[in-house]
C-alpha positions as CSV (number, residue, x, y, z in Angstrom):
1,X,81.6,52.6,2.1
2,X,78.3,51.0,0.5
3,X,76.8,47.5,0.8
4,X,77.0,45.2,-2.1
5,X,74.2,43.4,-0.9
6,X,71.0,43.7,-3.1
7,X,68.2,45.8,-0.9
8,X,66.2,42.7,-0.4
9,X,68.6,41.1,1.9
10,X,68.0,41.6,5.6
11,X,69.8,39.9,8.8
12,X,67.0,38.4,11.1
13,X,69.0,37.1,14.3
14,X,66.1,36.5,16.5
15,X,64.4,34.0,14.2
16,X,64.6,30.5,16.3
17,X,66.5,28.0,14.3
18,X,63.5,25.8,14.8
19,X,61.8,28.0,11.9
20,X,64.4,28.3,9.5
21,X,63.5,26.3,6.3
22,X,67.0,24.1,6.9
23,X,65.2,20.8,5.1
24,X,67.1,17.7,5.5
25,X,70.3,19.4,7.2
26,X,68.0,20.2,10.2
27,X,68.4,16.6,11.4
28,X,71.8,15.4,10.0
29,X,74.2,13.6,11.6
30,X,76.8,15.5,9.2
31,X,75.3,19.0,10.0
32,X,77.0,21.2,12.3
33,X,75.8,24.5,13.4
34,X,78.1,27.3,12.9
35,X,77.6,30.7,14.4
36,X,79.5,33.5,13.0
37,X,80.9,36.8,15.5
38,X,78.2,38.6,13.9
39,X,75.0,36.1,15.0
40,X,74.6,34.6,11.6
41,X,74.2,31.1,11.3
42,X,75.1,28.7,8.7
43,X,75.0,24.7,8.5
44,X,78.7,23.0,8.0
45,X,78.6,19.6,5.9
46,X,81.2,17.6,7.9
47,X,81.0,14.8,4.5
48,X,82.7,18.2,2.6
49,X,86.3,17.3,4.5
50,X,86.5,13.9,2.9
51,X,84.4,14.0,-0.3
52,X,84.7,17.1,-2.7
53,X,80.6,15.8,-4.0
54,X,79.2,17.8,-1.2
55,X,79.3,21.5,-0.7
56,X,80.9,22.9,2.6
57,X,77.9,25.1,3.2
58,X,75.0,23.6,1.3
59,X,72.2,26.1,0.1
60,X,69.8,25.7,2.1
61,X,67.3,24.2,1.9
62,X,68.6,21.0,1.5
63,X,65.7,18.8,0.1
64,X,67.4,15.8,-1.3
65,X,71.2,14.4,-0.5
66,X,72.5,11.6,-1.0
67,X,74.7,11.8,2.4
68,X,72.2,12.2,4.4
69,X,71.6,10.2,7.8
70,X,68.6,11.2,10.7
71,X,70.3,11.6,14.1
72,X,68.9,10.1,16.5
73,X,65.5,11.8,18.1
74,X,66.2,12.5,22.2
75,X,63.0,11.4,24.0
């Protein structure tokens, strides 16, 4: 069986989170982290359960949304 992924896309596991170009959905309150059994990651919209305007898994990254609300920074 072959991939149907073009030969440009790689899986980089060990990239910290902390460098991945999230945008806004790096410090939503409506972001959750989602971790597939395979290591990838992806960002969950929680607003996507109640309001059909935003995407379940945004593309990332996210640079301008209208549901978007800072968590609070732990000191």
């Amino acid at each position: 069986m072959t991939s149907c992924y073009p030969a440009l896309v790689t899986h980089a596991p060990d990239i910290p989170t902390s460098r991945m170009p999230l945008g806004l959905c790096a410090n939503c309150i409506h972001a959750r982290r989602i971790t597939s059994d395979r290591g990838s990651l992806f960002l969950l919209c929680e607003l996507s359960k109640t309001d059909p305007q935003f995407e379940k898994y945004p593309r990332l990254p996210v640079l301008s949304c209208s549901g978007y609300v800072q968590a609070k920074q732990h000191a």
